[in-house]
C-alpha positions as CSV (number, residue, x, y, z in Angstrom):
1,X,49.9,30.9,-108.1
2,X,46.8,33.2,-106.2
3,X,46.6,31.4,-102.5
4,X,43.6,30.5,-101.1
5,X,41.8,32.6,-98.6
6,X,40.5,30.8,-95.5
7,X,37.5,30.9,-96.6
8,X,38.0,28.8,-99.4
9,X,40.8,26.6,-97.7
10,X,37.6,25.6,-94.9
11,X,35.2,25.4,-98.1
12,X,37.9,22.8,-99.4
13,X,38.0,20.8,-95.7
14,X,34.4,20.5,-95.5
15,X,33.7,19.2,-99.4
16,X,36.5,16.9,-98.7
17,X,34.4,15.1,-95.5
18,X,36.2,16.3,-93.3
19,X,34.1,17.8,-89.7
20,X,35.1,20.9,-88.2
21,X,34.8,22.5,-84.7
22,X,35.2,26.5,-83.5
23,X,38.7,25.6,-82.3
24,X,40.0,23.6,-85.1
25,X,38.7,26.5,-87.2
26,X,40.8,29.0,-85.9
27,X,44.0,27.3,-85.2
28,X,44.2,25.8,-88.6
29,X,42.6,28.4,-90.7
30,X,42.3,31.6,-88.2
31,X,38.6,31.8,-88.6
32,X,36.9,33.3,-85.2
33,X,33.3,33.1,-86.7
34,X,33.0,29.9,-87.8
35,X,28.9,29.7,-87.9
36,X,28.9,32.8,-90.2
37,X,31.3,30.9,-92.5
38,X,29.0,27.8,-92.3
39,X,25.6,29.9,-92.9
40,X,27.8,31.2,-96.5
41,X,28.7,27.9,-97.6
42,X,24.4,26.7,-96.9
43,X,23.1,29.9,-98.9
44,X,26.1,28.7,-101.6
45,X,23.9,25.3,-101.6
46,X,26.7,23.1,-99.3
47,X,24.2,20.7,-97.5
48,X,26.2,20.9,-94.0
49,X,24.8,19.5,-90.7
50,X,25.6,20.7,-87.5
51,X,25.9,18.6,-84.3
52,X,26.5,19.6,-80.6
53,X,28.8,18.0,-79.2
54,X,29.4,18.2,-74.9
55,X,32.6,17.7,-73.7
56,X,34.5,18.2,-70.1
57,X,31.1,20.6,-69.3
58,X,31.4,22.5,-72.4
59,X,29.5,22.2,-75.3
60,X,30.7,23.1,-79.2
61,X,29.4,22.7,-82.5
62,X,30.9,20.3,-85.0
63,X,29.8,20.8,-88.7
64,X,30.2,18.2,-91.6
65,X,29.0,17.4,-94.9
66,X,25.7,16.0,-94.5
């Protein structure tokens, strides 16, 4: 059985309804660019909204299914 590049294992997370950050990208799937993945999946059709989230002075996006 072929394994599944990261690209398809995030595909996979977000279709599932499941939000992702930068930082949960790349310690679970070792994506450093995780906005150029997200602009893929939208030109593949994947409706995903983005929302900024601030935290501890820091701010971050979080995507999700829409």
């Amino acid at each position: 059985m072929k394994k599944k590049s990261a690209n398809q294992r995030l595909k996979d997370w977000v279709l599932a309804g499941k939000s992702i950050t930068p930082l949960q990208a790349l310690n679970k799937f070792g994506i450093l660019r995780l906005s150029a993945r997200i602009l893929d999946m939208r030109n593949e059709g994947v409706d995903i909204t983005t929302t900024i989230v601030k935290r501890n002075g820091k701010q971050f996006a979080k995507y999700q299914l829409a």
